[in-house]
Structures are given as structure tokens and as C-alpha cells.
FIKOLZA-1660 file (N, C-alpha, C; in steps of 0.1 Angstrom, whole numbers, plus 5000, padded with zeros to 4 digits):
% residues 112
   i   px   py   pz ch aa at
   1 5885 4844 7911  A  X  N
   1 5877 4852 7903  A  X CA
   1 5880 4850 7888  A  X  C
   2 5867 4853 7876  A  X  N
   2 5869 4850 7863  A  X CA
   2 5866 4863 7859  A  X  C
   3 5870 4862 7847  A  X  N
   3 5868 4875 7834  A  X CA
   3 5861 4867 7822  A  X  C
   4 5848 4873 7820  A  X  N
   4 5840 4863 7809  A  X CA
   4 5836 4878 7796  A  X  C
   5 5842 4873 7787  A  X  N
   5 5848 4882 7776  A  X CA
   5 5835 4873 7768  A  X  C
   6 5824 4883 7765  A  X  N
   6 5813 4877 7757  A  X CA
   6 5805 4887 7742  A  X  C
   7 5812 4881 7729  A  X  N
   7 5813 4887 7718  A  X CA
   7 5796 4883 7710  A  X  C
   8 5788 4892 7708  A  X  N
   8 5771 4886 7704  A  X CA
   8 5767 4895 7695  A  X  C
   9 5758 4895 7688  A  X  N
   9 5749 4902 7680  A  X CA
   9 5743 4912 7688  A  X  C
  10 5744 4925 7681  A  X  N
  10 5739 4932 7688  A  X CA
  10 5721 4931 7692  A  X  C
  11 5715 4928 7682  A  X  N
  11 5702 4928 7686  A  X CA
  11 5702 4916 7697  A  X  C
  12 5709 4907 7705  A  X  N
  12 5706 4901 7713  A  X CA
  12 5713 4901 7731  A  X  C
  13 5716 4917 7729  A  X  N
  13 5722 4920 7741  A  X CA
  13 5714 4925 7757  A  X  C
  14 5699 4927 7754  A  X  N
  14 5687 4927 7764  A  X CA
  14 5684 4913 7769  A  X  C
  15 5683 4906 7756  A  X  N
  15 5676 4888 7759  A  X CA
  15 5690 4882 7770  A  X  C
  16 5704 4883 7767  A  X  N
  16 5714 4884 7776  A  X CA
  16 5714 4891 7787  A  X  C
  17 5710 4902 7786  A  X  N
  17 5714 4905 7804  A  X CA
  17 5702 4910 7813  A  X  C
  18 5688 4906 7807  A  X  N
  18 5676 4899 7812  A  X CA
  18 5682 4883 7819  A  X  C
  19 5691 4872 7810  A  X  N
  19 5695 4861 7816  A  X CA
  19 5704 4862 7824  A  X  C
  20 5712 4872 7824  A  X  N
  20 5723 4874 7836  A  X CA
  20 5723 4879 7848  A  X  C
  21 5707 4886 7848  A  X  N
  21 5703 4894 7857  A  X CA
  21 5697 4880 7866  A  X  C
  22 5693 4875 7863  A  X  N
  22 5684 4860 7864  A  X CA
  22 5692 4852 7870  A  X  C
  23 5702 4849 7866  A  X  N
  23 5711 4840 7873  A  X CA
  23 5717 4854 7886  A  X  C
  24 5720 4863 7889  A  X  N
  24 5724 4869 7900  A  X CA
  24 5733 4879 7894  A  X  C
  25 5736 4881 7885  A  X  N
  25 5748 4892 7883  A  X CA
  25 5745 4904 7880  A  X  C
  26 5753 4909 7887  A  X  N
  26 5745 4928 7888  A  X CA
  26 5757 4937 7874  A  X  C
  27 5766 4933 7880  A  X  N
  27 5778 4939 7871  A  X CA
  27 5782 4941 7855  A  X  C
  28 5777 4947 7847  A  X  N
  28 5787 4941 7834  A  X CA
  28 5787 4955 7825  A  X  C
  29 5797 4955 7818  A  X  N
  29 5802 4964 7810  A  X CA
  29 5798 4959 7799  A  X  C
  30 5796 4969 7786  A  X  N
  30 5792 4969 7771  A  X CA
  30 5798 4975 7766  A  X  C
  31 5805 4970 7754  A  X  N
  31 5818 4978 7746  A  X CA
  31 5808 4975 7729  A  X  C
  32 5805 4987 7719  A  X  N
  32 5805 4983 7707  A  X CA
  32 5813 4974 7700  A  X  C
  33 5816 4967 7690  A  X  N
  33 5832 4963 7686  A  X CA
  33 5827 4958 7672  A  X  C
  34 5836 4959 7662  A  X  N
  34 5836 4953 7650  A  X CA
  34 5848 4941 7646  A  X  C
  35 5836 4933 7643  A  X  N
  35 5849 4920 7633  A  X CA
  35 5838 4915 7627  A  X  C
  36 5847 4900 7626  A  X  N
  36 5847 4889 7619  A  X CA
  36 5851 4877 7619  A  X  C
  37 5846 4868 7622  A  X  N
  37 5850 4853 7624  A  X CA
  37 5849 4842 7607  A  X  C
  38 5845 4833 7613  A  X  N
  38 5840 4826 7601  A  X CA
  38 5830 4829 7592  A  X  C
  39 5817 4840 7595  A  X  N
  39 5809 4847 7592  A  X CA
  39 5816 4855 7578  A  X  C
  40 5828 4862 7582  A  X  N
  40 5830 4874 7572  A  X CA
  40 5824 4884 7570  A  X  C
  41 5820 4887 7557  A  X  N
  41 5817 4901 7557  A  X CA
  41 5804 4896 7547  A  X  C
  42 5797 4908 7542  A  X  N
  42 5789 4906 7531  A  X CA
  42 5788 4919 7526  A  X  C
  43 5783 4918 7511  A  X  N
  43 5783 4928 7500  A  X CA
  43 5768 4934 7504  A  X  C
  44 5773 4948 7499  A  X  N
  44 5759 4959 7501  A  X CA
  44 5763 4967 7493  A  X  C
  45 5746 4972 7487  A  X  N
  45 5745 4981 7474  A  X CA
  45 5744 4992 7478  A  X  C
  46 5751 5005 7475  A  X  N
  46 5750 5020 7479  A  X CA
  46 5749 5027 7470  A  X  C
  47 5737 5030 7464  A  X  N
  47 5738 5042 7453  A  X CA
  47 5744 5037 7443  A  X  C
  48 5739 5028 7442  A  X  N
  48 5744 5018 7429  A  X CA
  48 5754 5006 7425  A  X  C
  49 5763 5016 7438  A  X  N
  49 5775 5008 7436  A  X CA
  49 5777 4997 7447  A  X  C
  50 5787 4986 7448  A  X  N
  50 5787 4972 7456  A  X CA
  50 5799 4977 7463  A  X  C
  51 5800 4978 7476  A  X  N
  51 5810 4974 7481  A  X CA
  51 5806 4963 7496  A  X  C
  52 5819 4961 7502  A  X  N
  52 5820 4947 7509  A  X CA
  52 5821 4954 7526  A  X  C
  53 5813 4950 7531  A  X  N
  53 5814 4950 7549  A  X CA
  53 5818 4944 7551  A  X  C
  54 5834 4946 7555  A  X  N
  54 5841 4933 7562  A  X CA
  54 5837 4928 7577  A  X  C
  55 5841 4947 7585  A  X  N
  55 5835 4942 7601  A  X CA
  55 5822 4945 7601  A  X  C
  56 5818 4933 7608  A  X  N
  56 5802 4935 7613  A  X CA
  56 5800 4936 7626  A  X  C
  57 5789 4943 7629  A  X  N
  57 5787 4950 7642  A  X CA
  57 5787 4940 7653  A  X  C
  58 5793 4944 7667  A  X  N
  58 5790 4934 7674  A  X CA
  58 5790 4937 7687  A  X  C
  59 5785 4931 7696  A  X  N
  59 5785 4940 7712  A  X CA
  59 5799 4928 7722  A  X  C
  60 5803 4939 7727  A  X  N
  60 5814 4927 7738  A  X CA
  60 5807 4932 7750  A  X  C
  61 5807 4923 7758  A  X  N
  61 5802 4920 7772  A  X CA
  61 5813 4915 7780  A  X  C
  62 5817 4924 7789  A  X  N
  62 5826 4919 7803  A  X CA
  62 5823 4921 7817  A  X  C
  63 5825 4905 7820  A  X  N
  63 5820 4902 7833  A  X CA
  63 5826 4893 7845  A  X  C
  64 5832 4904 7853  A  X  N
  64 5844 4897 7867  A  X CA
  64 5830 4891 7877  A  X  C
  65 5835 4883 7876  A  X  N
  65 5825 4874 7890  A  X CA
  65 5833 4864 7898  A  X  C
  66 5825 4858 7910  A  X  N
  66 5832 4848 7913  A  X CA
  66 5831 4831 7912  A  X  C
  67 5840 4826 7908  A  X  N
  67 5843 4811 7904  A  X CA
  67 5831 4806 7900  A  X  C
  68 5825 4804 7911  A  X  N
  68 5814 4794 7913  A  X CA
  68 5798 4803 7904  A  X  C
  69 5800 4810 7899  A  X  N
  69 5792 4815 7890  A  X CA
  69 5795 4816 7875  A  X  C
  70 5802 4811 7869  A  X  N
  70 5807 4809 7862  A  X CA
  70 5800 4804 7851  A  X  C
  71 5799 4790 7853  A  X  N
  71 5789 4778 7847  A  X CA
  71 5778 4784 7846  A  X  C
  72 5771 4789 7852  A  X  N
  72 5756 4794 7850  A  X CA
  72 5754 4808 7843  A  X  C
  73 5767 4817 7842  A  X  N
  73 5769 4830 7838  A  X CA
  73 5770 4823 7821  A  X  C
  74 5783 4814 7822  A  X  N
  74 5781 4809 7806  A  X CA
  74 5769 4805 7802  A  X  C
  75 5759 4796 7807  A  X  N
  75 5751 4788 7800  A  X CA
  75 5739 4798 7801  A  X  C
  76 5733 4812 7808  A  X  N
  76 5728 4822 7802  A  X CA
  76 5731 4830 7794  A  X  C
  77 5741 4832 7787  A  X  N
  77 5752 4838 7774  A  X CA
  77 5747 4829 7766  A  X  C
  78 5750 4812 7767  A  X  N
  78 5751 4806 7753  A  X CA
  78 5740 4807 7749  A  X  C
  79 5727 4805 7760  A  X  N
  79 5710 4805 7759  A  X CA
  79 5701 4815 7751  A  X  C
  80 5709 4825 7756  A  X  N
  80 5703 4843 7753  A  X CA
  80 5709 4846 7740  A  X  C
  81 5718 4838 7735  A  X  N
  81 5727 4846 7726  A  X CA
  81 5725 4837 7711  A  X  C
  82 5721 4827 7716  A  X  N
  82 5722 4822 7705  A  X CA
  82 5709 4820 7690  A  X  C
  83 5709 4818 7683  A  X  N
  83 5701 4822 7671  A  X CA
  83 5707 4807 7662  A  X  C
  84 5715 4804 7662  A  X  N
  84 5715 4787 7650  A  X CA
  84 5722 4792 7643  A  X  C
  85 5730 4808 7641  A  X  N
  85 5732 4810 7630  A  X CA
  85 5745 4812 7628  A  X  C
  86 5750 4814 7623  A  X  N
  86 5769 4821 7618  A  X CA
  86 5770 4835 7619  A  X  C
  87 5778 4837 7632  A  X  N
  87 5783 4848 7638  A  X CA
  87 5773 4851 7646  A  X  C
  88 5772 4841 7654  A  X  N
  88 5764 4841 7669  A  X CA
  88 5773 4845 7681  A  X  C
  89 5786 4844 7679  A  X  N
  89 5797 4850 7688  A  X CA
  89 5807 4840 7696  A  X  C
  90 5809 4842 7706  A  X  N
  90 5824 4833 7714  A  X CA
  90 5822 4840 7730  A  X  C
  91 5826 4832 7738  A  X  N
  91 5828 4834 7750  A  X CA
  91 5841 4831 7756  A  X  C
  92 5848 4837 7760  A  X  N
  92 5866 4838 7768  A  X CA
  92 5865 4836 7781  A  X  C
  93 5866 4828 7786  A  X  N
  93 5875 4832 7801  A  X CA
  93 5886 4829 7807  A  X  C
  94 5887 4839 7816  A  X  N
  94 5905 4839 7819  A  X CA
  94 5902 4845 7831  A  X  C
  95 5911 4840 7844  A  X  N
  95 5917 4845 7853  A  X CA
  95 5918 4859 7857  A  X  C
  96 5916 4861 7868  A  X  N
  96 5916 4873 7868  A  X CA
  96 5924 4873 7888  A  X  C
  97 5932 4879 7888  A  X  N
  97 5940 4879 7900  A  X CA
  97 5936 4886 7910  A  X  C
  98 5932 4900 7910  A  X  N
  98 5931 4912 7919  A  X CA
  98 5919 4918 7911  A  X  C
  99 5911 4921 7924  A  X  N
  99 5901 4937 7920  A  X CA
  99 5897 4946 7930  A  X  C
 100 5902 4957 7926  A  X  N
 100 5895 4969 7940  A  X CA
 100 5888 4978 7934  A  X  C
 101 5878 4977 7943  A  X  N
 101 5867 4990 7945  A  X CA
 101 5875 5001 7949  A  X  C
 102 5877 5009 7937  A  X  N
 102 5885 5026 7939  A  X CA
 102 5875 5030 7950  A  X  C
 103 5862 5033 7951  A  X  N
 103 5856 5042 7963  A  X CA
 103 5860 5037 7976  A  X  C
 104 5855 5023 7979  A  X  N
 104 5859 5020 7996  A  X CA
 104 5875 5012 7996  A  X  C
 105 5879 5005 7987  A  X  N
 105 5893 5000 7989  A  X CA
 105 5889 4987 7988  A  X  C
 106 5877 4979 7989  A  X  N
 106 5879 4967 7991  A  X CA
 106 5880 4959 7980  A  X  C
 107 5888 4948 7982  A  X  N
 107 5892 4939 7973  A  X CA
 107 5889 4928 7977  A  X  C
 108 5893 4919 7961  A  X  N
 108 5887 4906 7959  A  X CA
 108 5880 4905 7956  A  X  C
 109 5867 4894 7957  A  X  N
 109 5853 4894 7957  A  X CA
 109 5845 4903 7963  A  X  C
 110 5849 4911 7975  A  X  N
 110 5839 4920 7977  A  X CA
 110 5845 4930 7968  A  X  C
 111 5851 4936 7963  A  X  N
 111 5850 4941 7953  A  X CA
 111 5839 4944 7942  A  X  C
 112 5838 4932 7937  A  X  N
 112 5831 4929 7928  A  X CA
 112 5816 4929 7928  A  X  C
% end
């Protein structure tokens, strides 16, 4: 099993899991989150005065699946997500060892 840790603009978090839905995946969690990559921040005027937005808004998306869905889990993320532009986001994956379903107990993939 994988953990696919997927960081995007928020206005493009429907066109994403319209694609994820598409490819088979029923599962995924949505976390708000703020940063910054190479993008940075940008200046905004408030009542006159300038100050600097460092974090900018961003949605995290996590998604345990199995192996073999993977590849196609990524390449509807990179499809859905992307815009040409700077601070389009990043995609993680890592290992993931064990998962149980608290209600029936079962583990593994059927878990999931």
C-alpha cells in the first residue's frame, strides 16, 4: 500500500477528485494548509498600507490505496491540478505498512 500526500491550489480541488473519482478511488481526506515553495509570498494593499503574504493557501489531499493504483492516482493529480503556473503544488509518496478499519477490524487492503 501507498500514502499519496498531494499539495494544490485550492480552486483546483473538485477538477482533482472529479479525476480520482474516475480513475476508481473512493477515499480521500482534505486538510486546509498554508506555505510556500518557490512561489513565495506576494504583497497586498490593506487600507493603505502593504504588507507581505508569506503563506499562501493551499489544499493537502491524502490518499492510502493499493500499489497498482498508483500511477494512474498520480497522473489524475498531475492532470487535474495543474495550471502552467508557479505554485501548482507537489505530490509525496511513501510506504505505508498497516491499515485497519476501526469498525470491522479488517486490515490491509481491505481496509482501505
Amino acid at each position: 500500500m501507498k500514502k499519496i500526500e498531494a499539495i494544490i491550489k485550492p480552486f483546483k480541488l473538485d477538477d482533482v477528485k472529479e479525476a480520482l473519482q474516475e480513475v476508481g478511488l473512493q477515499g480521500i481526506t482534505v486538510t486546509e494548509a498554508k506555505g510556500f515553495g518557490r512561489q513565495k509570498g506576494h504583497t497586498e494593499l490593506y487600507r493603505g498600507a502593504e504588507y507581505v503574504v508569506d503563506f499562501l493557501p493551499k489544499v493537502k489531499l491524502e490518499i492510502v490505496l493499493d500499489d497498482g493504483l498508483v500511477d494512474r492516482a498520480i497522473e489524475a493529480i498531475t492532470n487535474a491540478a495543474r495550471t502552467g503556473r508557479i505554485g501548482d503544488g507537489k505530490i509525496f509518496v511513501t510506504n505505508v505498512e498497516e491499515a485497519v478499519r476501526i469498525r470491522t477490524g479488517e486490515t490491509g487492503t481491505e481496509a482501505i
